[in-house]
C-alpha positions as CSV (number, residue, x, y, z in Angstrom):
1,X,77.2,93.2,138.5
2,X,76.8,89.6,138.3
3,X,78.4,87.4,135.4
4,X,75.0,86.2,134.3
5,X,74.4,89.5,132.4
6,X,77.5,89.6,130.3
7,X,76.0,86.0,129.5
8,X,72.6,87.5,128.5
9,X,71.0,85.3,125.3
10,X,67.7,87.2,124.4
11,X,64.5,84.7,124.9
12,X,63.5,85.1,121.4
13,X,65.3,85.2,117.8
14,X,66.2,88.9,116.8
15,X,68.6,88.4,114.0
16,X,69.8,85.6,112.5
17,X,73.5,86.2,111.7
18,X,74.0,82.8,110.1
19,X,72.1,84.1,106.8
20,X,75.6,84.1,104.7
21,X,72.8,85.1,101.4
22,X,71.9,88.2,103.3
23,X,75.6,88.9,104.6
24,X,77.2,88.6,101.3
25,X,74.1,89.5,98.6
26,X,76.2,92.4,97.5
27,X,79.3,90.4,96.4
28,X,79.6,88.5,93.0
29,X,81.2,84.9,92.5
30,X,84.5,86.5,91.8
31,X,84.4,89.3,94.9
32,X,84.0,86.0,97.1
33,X,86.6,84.4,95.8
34,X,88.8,87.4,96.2
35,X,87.3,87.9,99.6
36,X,88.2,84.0,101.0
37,X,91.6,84.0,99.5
38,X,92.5,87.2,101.6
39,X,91.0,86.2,105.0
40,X,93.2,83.2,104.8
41,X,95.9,85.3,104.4
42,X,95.0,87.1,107.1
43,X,94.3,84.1,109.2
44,X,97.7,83.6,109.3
45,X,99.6,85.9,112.2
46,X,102.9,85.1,111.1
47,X,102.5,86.5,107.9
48,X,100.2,89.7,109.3
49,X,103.1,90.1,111.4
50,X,106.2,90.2,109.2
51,X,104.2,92.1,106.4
52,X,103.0,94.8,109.2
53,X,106.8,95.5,110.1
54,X,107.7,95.5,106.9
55,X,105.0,97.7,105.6
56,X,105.4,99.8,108.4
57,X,108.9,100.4,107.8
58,X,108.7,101.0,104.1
59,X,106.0,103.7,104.8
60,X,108.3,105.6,107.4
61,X,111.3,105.5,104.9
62,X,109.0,106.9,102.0
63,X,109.4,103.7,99.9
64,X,106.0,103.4,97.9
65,X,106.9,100.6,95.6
66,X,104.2,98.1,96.9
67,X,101.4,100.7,97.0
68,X,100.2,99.1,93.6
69,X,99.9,95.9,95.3
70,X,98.1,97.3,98.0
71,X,95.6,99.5,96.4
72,X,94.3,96.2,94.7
73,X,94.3,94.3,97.8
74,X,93.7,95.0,101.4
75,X,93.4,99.2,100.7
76,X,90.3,97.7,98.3
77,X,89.2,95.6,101.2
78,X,89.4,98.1,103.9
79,X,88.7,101.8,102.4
80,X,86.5,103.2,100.8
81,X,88.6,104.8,97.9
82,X,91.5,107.4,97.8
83,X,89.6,110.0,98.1
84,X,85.5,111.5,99.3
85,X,84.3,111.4,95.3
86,X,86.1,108.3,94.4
87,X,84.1,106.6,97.8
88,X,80.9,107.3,96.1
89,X,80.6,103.9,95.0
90,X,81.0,102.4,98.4
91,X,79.0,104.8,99.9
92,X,75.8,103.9,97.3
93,X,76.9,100.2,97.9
94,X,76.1,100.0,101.5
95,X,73.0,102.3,101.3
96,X,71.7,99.9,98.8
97,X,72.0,96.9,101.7
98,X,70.1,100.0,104.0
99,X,74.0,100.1,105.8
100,X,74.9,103.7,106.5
101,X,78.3,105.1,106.1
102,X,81.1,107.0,108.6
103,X,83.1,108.7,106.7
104,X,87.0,108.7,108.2
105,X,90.1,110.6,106.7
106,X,92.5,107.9,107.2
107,X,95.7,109.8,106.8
108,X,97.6,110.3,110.8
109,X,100.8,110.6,112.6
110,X,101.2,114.2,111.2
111,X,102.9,116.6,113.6
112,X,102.8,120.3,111.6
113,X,100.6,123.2,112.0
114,X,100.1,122.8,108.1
115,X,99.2,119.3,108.1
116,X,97.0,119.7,111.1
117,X,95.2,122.5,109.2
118,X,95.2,121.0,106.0
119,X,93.3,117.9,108.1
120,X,90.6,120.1,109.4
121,X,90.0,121.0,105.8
122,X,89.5,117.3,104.5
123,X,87.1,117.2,107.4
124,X,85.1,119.7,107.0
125,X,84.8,118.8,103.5
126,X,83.7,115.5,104.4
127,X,81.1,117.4,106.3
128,X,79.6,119.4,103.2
129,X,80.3,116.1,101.4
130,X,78.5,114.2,104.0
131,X,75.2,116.5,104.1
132,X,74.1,115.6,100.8
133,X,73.7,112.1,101.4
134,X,71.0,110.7,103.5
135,X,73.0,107.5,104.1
136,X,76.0,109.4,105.8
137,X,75.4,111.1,108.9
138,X,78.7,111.6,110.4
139,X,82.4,111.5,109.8
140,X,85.2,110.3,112.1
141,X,88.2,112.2,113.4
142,X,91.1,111.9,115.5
143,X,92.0,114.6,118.0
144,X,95.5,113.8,117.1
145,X,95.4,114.0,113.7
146,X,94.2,117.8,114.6
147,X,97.0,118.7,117.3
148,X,100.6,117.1,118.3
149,X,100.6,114.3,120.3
150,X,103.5,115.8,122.5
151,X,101.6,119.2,123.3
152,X,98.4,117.0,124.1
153,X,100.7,114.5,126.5
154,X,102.7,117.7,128.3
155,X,99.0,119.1,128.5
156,X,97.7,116.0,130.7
157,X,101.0,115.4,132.2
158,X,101.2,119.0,133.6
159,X,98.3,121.2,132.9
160,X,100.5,124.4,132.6
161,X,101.9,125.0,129.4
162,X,104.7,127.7,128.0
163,X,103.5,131.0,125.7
164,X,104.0,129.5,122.8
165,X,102.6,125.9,123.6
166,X,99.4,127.9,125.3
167,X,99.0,129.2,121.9
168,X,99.3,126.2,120.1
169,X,96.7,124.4,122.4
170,X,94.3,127.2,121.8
171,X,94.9,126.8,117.8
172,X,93.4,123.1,119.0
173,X,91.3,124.1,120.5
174,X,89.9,126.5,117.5
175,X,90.4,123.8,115.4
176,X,87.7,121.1,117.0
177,X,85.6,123.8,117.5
178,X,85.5,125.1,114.0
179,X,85.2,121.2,113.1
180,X,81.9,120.5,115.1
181,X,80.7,124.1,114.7
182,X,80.8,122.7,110.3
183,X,79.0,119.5,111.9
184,X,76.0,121.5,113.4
185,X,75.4,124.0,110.7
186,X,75.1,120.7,108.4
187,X,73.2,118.7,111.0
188,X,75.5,116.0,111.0
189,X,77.6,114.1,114.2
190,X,81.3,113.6,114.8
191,X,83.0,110.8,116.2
192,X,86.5,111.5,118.2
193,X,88.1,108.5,118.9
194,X,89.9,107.0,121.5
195,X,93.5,107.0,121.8
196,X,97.0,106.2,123.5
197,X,96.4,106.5,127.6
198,X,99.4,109.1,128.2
199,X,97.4,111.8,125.6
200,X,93.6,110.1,125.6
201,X,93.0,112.3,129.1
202,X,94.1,115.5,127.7
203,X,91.6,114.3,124.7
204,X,88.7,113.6,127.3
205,X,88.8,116.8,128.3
206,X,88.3,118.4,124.7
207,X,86.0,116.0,123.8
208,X,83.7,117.0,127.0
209,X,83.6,120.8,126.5
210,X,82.6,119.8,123.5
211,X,79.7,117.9,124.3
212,X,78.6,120.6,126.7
213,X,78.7,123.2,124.1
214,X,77.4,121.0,121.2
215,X,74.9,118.4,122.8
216,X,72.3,120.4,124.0
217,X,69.5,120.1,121.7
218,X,71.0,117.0,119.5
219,X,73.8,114.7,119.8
220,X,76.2,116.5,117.6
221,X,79.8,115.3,119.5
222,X,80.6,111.3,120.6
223,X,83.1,110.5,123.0
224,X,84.7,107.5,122.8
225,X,85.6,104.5,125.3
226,X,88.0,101.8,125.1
227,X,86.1,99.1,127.2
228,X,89.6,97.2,127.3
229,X,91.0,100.1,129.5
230,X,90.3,99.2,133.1
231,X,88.0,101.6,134.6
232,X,86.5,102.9,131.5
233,X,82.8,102.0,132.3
234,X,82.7,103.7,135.5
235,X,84.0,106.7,133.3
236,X,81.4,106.2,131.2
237,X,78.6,106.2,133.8
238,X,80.3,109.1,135.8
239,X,80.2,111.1,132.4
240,X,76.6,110.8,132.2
241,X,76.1,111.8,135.5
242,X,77.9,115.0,134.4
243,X,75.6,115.7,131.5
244,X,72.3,115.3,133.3
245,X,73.8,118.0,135.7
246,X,75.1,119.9,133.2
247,X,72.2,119.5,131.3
248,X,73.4,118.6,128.0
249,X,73.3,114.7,126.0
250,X,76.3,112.2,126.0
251,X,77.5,110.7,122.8
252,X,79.5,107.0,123.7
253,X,80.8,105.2,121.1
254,X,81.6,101.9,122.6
255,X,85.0,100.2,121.4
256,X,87.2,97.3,122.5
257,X,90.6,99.1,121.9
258,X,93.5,99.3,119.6
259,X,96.4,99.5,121.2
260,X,96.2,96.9,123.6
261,X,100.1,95.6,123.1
262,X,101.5,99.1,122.8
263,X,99.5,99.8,126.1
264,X,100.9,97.0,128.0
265,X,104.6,97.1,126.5
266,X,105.2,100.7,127.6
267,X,103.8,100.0,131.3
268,X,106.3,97.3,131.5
269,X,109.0,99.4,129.9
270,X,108.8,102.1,132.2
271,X,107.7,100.4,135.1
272,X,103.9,101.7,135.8
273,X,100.8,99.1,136.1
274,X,99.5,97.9,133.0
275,X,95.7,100.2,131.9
276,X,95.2,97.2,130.2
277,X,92.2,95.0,131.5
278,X,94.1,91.8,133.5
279,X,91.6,89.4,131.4
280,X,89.6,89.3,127.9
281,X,86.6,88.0,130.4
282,X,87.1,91.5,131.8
283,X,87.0,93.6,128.9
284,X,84.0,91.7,127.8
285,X,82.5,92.1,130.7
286,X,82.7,96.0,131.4
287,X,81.7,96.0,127.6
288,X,78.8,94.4,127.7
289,X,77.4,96.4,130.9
290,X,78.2,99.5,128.9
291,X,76.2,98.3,126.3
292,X,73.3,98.0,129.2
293,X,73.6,100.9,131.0
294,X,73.8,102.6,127.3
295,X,70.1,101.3,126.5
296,X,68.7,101.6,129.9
297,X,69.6,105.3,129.6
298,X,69.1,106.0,125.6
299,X,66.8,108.8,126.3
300,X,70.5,111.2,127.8
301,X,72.7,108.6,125.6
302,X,72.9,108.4,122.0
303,X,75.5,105.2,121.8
304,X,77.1,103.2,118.8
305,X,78.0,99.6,119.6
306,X,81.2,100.0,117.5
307,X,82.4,96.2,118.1
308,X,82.7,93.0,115.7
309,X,82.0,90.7,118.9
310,X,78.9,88.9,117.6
311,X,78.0,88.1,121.3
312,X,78.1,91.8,122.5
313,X,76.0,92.5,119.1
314,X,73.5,89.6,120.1
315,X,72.9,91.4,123.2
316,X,72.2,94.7,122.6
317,X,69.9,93.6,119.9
318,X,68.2,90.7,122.6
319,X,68.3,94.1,124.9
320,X,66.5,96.6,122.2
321,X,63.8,93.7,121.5
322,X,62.9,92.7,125.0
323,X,62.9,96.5,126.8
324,X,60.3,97.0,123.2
325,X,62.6,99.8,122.3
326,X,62.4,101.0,118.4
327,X,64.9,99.1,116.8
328,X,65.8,102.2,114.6
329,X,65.6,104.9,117.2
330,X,68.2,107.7,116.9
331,X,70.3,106.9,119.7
332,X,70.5,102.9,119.3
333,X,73.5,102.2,116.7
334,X,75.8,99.6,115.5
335,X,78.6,99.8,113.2
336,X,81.5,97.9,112.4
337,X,84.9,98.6,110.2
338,X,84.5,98.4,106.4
339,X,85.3,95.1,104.8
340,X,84.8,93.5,108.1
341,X,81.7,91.4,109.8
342,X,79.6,91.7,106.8
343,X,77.6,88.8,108.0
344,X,77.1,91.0,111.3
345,X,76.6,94.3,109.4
346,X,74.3,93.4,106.8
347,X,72.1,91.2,108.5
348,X,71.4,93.7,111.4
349,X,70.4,96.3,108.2
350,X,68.0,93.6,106.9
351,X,66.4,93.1,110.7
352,X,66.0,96.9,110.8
353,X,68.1,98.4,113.2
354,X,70.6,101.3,112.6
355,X,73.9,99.8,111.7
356,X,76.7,101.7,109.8
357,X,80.0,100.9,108.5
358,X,83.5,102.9,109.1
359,X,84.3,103.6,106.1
360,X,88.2,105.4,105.9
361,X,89.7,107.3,102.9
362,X,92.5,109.1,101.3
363,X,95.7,108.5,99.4
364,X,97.3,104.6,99.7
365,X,100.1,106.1,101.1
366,X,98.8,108.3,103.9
367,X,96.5,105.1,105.5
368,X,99.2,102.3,105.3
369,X,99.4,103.1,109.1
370,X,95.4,102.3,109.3
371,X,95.8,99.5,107.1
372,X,98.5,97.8,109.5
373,X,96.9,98.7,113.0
374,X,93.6,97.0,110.9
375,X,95.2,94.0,109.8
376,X,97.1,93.3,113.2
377,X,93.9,94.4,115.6
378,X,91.8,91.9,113.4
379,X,94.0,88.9,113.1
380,X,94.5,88.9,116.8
381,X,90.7,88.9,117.7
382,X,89.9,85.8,119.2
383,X,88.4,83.8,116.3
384,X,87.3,86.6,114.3
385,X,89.1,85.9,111.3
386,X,88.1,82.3,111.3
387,X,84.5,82.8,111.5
388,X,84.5,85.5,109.0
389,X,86.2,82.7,106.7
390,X,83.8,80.1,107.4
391,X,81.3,81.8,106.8
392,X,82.5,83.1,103.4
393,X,83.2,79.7,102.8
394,X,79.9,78.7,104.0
395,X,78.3,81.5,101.2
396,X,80.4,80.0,98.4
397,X,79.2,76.4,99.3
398,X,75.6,77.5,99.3
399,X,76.1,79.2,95.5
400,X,77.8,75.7,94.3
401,X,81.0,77.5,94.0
402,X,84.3,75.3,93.9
């Protein structure tokens, strides 16, 4: 797997992601102004930083006082609205720019039966929600938002569990199969995402009964894999090997990672080697032999390129064109975080392909933990936030703005 194909630049134009008039069409004079003002904020680590522990803090004591503040800020930038009606806008929004929507309850870090119930229902709302528009095929979930992150870590730390936690497991287990059971009926998809390493193998394991069970005619279940985790791709092409043989489709949604400092600082706390890829070279290069070894097998995969790495973008869409694959086939899709890489989003919309954006909801309070993991995973993407700013900049040049 030679370096050269991580370094793949298609022979001929597929999508030019400099058009800022395309990328930012659907905001006014006054939305751009908001929008540059903002990223340099969040160009800024130092502040990200302080106002993430700060934030986070004030959310775990209950303090609410800044939610105002918020709500009209990065909660406007990042979500969709506080709830699935009040995300109608959005969701017309982006079909307008021919952008398709994932819907994602952003409330976590519950831990009661009652909470975990009351999360399936949001879900499968979002489900029924979800059916009657065109523009939204699937939602978004997280397997730990549905059971307790202790029982799922004693589950893949020890396999055997006690009465009672054997019967909370099978309550999960009810749970994510009520949830993709909603998904089927409605012809819709879910996506499970990844999580922490000491509970995400305990989640592989849900996540690929469910495939078996749910991927047989259609792609109805996607697995997801951090490509920053070493390892992950030969997961990924060892899980495909398993559905040919069990004869059933994989869904892989394709991802960076997360938690890439909470990964590493709990290795070094308690002494175990780090799951975290030694280099970024690495992780980009797994990730971009994913991405291949997703298209030369789209027929058994349905993948999303879920990344805001224009060069892992350029390729798949330099892959798609040269292997004369149909830009908008079923299984071929991109999609990147709402309020983020517009000029990435939008402009692989206007070139035809399938691109969607993640679009979270709920209450201000309940995604304040979204909001932060957002703001500190973005900032600390190598030049993300400065392109994205030059570009808006770029945008407000072009219209004459000052």
């Amino acid at each position: 797997m030679a370096g050269s194909e991580t370094d793949y630049k298609p022979h001929h134009k597929t999508v030019d992601f400099t058009n800022t008039e395309i990328a930012f069409a659907q905001k006014s004079n006054k939305e751009l102004r908001r929008l540059s003002y903002l990223f340099r904020l969040m160009n800024k680590p130092w502040i990200v930083n302080t106002g993430s522990s700060l934030g986070l803090w004030m959310h775990e004591k209950g303090i609410n006082i800044f939610n105002p503040m918020l709500k009209a800020t990065i909660f406007k930038q990042f979500c969709g609205g506080t709830s699935l009606e009040d995300s109608q806008e959005s969701i017309d929004h982006l079909h307008a720019n021919r952008t398709l929507t994932v819907l994602d309850y952003g409330a976590e870090g519950k831990s009661t039966e009652a909470d975990f119930d009351r999360t399936l229902l949001e879900n499968i709302k979002a489900i029924s929600f979800a059916s009657t528009h065109p523009s939204v095929p699937i939602i978004s979930s997280k397997i730990s938002s549905l059971a307790s992150a202790t029982l799922l870590q004693k589950f893949q730390e020890k396999g055997n569990l006690n009465e009672q936690e054997s019967i909370e497991f099978e309550k999960v287990r009810s749970r994510v199969n009520q949830l993709c059971h909603a998904a089927k009926r409605n012809s819709m998809s879910i996506f499970f995402d990844a999580e922490e390493t000491w509970i995400q193998d305990a989640i592989d394991k849900l996540v690929k009964d469910l495939m078996e069970k749910f991927n047989r005619e259609k792609v109805v279940v996607y697995h997801t894999y951090q490509l920053y985790r070493k390892g992950k791709l030969q997961s990924l092409i060892e899980d495909h090997k398993e559905a040919v043989t069990k004869g059933y489709k994989l869904g892989a949604k394709l991802v960076r990672g997360a938690y890439m400092e909470k990964e590493r600082e709990r290795a070094k706390t308690m002494g175990y080697p780090s799951p975290i890829q030694d280099t970024k070279e690495d992780t980009d290069r797994d990730y971009n032999l994913a991405v291949k070894y997703c298209v030369e097998h789209y027929e058994q995969i349905a993948s999303c390129n879920g990344s805001h790495n224009l060069q892992s973008v350029q390729y798949e869409a330099g892959l798609i064109a040269d292997n004369g694959l149909q830009r908008n086939h079923s299984h071929l899709n991109f999609c990147q975080l709402y309020g983020m890489s517009d000029y990435i989003t939008f402009n692989l919309a206007a070139a035809g392909y399938n691109v969607a954006k993640y679009v979270p909801y709920g209450p201000v309070k309940e995604v304040i933990p979204y909001l932060i993991r957002r703001a500190k995973e973005n900032t600390s993407v190598t030049g993300e936030m400065s392109r994205e700013l030059s570009l808006i900049l770029a945008e407000m040049k072009r219209r004459g703005m000052k």
